[in-house]
C-alpha positions in Angstrom: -18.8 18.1 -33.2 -17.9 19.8 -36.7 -21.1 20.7 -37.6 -21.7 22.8 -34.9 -18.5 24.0 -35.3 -19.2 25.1 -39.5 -22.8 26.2 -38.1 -21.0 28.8 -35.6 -18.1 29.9 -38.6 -21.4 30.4 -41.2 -23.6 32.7 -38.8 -20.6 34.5 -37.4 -19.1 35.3 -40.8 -22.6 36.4 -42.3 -23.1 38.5 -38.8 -19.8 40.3 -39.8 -21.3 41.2 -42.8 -18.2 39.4 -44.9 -19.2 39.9 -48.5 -19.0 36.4 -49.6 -22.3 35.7 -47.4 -24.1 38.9 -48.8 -28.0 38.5 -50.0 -27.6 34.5 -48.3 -30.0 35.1 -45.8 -33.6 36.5 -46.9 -36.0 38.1 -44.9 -33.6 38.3 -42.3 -35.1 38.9 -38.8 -33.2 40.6 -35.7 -34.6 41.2 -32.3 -32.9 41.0 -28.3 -33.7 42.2 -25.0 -31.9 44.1 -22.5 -33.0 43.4 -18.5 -31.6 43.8 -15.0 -32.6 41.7 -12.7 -31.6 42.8 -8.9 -32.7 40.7 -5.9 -31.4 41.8 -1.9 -31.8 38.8 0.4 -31.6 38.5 4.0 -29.3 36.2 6.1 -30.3 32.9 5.3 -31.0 30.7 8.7 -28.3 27.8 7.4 -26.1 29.8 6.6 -22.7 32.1 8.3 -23.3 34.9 5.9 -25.3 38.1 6.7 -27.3 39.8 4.1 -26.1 39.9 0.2 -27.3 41.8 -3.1 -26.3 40.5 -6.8 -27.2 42.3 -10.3 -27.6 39.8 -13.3 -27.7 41.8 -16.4 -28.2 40.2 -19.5 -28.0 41.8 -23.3 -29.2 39.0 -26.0 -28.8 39.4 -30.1 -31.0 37.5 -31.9 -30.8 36.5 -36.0 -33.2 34.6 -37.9 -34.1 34.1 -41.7 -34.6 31.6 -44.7 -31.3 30.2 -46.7 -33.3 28.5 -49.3 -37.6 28.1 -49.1 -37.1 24.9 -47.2 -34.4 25.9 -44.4 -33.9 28.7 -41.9 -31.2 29.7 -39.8 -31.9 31.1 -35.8 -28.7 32.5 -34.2 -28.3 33.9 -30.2 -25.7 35.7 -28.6 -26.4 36.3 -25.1 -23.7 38.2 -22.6 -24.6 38.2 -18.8 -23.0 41.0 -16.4 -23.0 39.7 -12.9 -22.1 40.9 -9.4 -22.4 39.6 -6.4 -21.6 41.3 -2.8 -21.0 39.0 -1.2 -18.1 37.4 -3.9 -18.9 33.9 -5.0 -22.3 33.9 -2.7 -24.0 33.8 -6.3 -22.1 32.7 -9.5 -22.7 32.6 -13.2 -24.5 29.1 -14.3 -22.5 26.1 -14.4 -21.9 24.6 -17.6 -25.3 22.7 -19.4 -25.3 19.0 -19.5 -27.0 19.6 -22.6 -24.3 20.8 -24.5 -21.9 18.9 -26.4 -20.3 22.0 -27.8 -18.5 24.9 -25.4 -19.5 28.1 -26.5 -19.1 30.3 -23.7 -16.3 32.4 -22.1 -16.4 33.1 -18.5 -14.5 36.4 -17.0 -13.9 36.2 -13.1 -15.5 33.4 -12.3 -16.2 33.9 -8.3 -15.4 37.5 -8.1 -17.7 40.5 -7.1 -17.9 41.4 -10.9 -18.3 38.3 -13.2 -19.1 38.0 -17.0 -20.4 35.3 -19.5 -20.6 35.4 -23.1 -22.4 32.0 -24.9 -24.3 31.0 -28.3 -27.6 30.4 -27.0 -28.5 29.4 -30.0 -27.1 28.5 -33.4 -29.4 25.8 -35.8 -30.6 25.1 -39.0 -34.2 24.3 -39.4 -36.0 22.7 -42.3 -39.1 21.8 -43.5 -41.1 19.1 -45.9 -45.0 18.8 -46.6 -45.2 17.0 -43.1 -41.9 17.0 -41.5 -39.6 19.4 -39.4 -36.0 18.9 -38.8 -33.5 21.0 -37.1 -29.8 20.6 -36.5 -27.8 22.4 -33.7 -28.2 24.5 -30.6 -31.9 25.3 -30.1 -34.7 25.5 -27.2 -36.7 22.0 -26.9 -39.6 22.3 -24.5 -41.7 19.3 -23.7 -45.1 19.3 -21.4 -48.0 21.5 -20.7 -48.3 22.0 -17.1 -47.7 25.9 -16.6 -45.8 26.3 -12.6 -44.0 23.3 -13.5 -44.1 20.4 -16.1 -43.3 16.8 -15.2 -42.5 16.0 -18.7 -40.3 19.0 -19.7 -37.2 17.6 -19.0 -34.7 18.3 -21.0 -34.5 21.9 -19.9 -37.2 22.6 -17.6 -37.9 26.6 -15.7 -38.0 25.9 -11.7 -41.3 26.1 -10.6 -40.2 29.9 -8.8 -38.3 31.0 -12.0 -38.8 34.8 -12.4 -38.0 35.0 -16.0 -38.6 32.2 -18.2 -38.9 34.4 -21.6 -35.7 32.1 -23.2 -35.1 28.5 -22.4 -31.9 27.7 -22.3 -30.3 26.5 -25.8 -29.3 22.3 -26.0 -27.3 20.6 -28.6 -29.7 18.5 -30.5 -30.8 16.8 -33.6 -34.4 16.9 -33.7 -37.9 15.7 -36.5 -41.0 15.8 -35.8 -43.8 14.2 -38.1 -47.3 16.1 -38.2 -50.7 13.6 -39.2 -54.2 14.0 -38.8 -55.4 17.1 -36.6 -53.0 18.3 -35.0 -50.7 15.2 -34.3 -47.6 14.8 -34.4 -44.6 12.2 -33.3 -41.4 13.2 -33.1 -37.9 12.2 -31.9 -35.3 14.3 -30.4 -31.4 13.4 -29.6 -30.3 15.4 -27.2 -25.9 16.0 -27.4 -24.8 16.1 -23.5 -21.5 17.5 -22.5 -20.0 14.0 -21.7 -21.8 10.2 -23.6 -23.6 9.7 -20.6 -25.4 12.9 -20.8 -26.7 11.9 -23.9 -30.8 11.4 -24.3 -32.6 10.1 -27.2 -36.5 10.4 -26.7 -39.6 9.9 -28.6 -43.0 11.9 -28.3 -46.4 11.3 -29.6 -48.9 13.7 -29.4 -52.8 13.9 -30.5 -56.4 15.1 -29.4 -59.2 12.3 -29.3 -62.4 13.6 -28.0 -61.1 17.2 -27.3 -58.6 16.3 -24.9 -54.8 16.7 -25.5 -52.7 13.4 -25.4 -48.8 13.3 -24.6 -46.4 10.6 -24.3 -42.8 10.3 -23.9 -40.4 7.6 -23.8 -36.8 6.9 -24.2 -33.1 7.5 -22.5 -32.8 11.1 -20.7 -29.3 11.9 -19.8 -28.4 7.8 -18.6 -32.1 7.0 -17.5 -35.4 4.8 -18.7 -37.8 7.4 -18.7 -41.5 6.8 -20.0 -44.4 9.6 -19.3 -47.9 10.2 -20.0 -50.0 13.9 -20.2 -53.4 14.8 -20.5 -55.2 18.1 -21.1 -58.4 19.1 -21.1 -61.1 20.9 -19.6 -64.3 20.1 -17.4 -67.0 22.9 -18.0 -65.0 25.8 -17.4 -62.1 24.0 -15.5 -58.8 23.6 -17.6 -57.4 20.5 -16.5 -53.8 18.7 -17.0 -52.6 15.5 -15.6 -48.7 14.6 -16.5 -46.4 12.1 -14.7 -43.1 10.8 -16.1 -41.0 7.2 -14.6 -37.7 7.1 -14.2 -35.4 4.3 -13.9 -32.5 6.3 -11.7 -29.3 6.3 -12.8 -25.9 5.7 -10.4 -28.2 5.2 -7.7 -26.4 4.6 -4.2 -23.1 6.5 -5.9 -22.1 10.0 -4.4 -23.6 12.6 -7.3 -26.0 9.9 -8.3 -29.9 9.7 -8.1 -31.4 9.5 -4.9 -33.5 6.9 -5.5 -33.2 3.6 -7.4 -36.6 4.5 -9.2 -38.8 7.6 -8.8 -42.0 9.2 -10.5 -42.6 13.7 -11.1 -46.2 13.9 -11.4 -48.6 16.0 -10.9 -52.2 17.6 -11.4 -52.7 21.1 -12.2 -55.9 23.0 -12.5 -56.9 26.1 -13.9 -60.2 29.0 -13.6 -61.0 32.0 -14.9 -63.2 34.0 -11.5 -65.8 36.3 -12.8 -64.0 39.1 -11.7 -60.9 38.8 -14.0 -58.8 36.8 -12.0 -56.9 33.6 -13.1 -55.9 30.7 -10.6 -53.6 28.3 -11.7 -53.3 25.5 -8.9 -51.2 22.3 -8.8 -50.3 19.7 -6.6 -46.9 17.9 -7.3 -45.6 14.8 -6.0 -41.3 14.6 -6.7 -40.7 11.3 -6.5 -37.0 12.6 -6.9 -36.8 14.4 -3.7 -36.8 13.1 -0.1 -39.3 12.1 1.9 -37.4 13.9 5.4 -35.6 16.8 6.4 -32.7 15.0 7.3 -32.2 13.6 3.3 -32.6 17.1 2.1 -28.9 17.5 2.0 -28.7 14.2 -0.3 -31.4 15.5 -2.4 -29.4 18.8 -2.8 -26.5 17.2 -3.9 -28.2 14.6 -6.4 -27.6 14.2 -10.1 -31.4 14.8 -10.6 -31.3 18.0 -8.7 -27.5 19.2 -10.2 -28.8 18.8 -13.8 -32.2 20.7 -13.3 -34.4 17.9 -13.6 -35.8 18.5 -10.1 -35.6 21.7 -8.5 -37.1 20.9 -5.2 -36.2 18.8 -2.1 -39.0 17.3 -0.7 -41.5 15.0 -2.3 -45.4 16.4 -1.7 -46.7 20.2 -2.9 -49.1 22.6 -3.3 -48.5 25.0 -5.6 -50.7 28.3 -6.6 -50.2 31.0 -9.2 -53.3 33.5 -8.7 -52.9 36.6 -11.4 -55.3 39.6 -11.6 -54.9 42.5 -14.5 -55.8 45.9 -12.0 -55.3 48.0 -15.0 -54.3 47.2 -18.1 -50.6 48.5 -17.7 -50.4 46.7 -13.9 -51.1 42.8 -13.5 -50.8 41.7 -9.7 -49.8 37.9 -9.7 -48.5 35.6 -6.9 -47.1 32.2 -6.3 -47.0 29.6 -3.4 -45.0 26.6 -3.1 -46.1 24.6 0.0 -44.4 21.6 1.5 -46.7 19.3 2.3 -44.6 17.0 4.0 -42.3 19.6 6.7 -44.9 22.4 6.5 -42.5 24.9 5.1 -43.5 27.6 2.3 -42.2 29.9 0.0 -44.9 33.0 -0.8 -43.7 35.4 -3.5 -46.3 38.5 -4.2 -45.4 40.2 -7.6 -46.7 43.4 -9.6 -45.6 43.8 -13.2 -46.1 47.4 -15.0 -46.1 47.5 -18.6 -44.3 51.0 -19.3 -44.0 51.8 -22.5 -43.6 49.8 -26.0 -41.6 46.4 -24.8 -40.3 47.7 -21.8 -41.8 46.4 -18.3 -40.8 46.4 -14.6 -41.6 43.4 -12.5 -41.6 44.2 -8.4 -40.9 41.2 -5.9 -41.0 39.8 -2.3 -40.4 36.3 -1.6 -41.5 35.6 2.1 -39.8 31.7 3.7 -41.8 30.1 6.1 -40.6 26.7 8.4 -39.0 25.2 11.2 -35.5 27.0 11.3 -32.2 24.4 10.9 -31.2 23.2 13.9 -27.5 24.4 14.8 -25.1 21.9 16.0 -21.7 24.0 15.4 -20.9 27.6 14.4 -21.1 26.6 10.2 -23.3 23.3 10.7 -26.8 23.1 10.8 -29.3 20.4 10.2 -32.5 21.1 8.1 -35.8 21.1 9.8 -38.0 22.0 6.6 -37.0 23.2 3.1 -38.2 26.6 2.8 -37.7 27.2 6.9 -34.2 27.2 5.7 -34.1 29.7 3.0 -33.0 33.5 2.8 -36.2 36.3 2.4 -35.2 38.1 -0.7 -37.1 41.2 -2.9 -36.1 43.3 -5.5 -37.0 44.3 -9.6 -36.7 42.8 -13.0 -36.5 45.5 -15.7 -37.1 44.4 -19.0 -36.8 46.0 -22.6 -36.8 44.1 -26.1 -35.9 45.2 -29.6 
C-alpha cells in the first residue's frame, strides 16, 4: 500500500539526517534494547533429533516525536541474530498475517547462522479533543487477562512467552473514541498479508459499578468473531472473566480451522498473600484445540494455531503464575500449564536479577511432564499427551535498554 510505502521513505530519510527533514520532528525521542536470549533443550520424545542449543539476539532502534501538536510519528527497526545447532531445528519467524506490507530481509534462512532485519514499527498517530487515530505499522493489544487473553487476538503473547516487552507490529488503520469515565469505542482494520487475512473489528469499553466492561465484535482474519470481558475485584480478589466466539473459517479444508465453530475463554484470578507473594491463576477452555491426543496433530497444523490465535493443542487448562520479590534486585516467579484433559504439564521455575540501570538477567528451566508418544516407526510417533511430548529446555535471557 503507498502510504506505508511514503511512511517508510519519510522516517528513513529523517533517520539519515537528510537536511530537508531537519527541525520536522520535535521533542524527538529515541530508546532500544539489546538481549540474548539462549535456551539448551533436550531430545524431545517425538522427535529423531538429540539435544540442540539456539541464540536469538535481537538489537531494536526505536524513534518517536511530534510533526505538528496534533500528530506523532513512532518508528522501529528491529535486527534478530539467530543460530541454531542443530540447522533449521529452530528458524527465524514466519512472515505475519498481519502485514500487508513486506519489510523484512531474511539472510540464511535454515542455516546454523540466520539474520532478520524488519520495521516493527512505522505509524502516524493523531489526536482530537476525544478522538485517536493512527495510520500504519503499530502494536494493537486487546484483552485483560495476564497468562493469556481470550480477546487479544490480533497479536496475542503464548501463554509461556519469555519475553513479551514488544508485541509484534501489524498493518492497521485504527480510531478510538473516548466518553464518559474512562470509555471508549473504537474500531480497528487490521491489513493481512493476503484479503482474506484482513480483520475489521469493533470494541467498546466502560466501567459501571466499578467493574471493567469489554466487548468485541467483527471479522478477524476471515471469521465472525464476537467476545465479551469483565474485570473486577471481590474483596481483595482481582477477578477477570473474557470469552470470545468464533464462527471458523475453511473448516474441513487442510490448513483450515479445526472446528466448524469454537469458543477461547477463560477465568483468571488474582491475590496478593500477606507475605509478598502474587498468584495469578487461570483456567482456560480452547475451544480451538482438540479434545484427544490423537487430533493433536490436526490442531498443530490448523489455521488457528499457524496464525497465533491459539497456541495450545488441547482444549481444558490450568494455568498458574506465582511471583515473589526475595530482594529487591531478585524476583522468583513460576508458571504452570496443566492439561486437564491428557494429564500432561509444562512447569517452568524462573529467577530474574535486576543488575544494574536497565540491564536484567532472567534464569530458566522448563520441566515436561505426560504420557510419552507412542512409536510406531523409527521417525513416527503418535501423541499420548501434549506436554509428555515436548523437549526439557533451560537457559538465560539477558536484557539491556537504552
Amino acid at each position: 500500500m503507498a502510504i506505508f510505502r511514503f511512511l517508510l521513505v519519510l522516517t528513513l530519510l529523517f533517520a539519515a539526517g537528510h537536511p530537508a527533514f531537519a527541525g520536522l520532528l520535535s521533542e524527538p525521542t529515541v530508546g532500544g534494547h539489546l538481549k540474548t536470549f539462549n535456551i539448551g533443550y533436550e531430545k524431545a520424545p517425538s522427535s529423531i533429533l538429540q539435544n540442540g542449543f539456539f541464540s536469538a539476539n535481537s538489537q531494536r532502534f526505536e524513534l518517536k516525536g511530534n510533526l505538528s501538536d496534533s500528530i506523532d510519528l513512532e518508528f522501529a527497526l528491529e535486527n534478530l541474530l539467530l543460530y541454531s545447532d542443530p540447522p533449521a531445528q529452530i528458524t527465524l519467524p514466519t512472515d505475519s498475517p498481519n502485514q500487508k506490507v513486506d519489510l523484512t530481509h531474511d539472510w540464511n534462512r535454515d542455516h546454523r547462522w540466520s539474520d532478520r532485519l524488519r520495521i516493527d514499527r512505522l505509524a502516524l498517530k493523531g489526536r482530537f479533543t476525544n478522538f485517536d487515530w493512527s495510520l500504519g505499522r503499530q502494536a494493537i493489544g486487546f484483552g485483560r487477562i495476564v497468562i493469556f487473553s481470550p480477546l487479544d487476538v490480533v497479536a496475542p503473547f503464548a501463554p509461556d512467552a519469555l519475553d513479551s516487552d514488544n508485541r509484534p507490529g501489524v498493518d492497521a488503520l485504527r480510531g478510538v473514541h473516548y466518553f464518559g469515565l474512562g470509555g471508549q469505542i473504537g474500531t480497528t482494520v487490521v491489513f493481512g498479508n493476503q484479503p482474506d487475512n484482513n480483520s475489521y473489528l469493533l470494541t467498546l469499553s466502560d466501567n459501571r459499578s466499578g467493574i471493567d466492561l469489554l466487548g468485541i465484535g467483527g471479522i478477524l482474519r476471515d471469521r465472525e468473531l464476537i467476545g465479551l470481558g469483565l474485570a473486577g475485584n471481590l474483596g481483595p480478589l482481582g477477578v477477570k472473566i473474557e470469552a470470545g466466539h468464533y464462527n471458523g473459517k475453511n473448516f474441513g479444508l487442510p490448513g483450515g480451522d479445526l472446528h466448524e465453530e469454537f469458543t477461547i475463554g477463560a477465568l483468571e484470578l488474582w491475590y496478593r498473600f500477606p507475605s509478598g507473594m502474587v498468584l495469578l491463576s487461570q483456567y482456560l477452555y480452547n475451544g480451538a484445540g482438540a479434545s484427544s491426543p490423537i487430533d493433536y496433530a490436526a490442531a498443530a497444523t490448523s489455521a488457528t494455531f499457524q496464525e497465533g490465535l491459539s497456541f495450545l493443542l488441547g482444549q481444558q487448562y490450568l494455568l498458574l503464575g506465582p511471583s515473589w520479590e526475595l530482594h529487591p534486585l531478585a524476583t522468583l516467579s513460576g508458571l504452570l500449564i496443566w492439561n486437564i484433559d491428557d494429564n500432561s504439564a509444562l512447569i517452568r521455575p524462573q529467577i530474574k536479577f535486576s543488575l544494574g540501570n536497565n540491564l536484567s538477567l532472567d534464569l530458566f528451566y522448563s520441566f515436561n511432564s505426560g504420557k510419552k508418544p507412542q512409536t510406531v516407526a523409527p521417525s513416527i510417533f503418535i501423541p499420548q499427551s501434549e506436554f509428555g511430548s515436548a523437549a526439557d529446555s533451560g537457559g538465560l535471557l539477558l536484557r539491556w535498554y537504552f
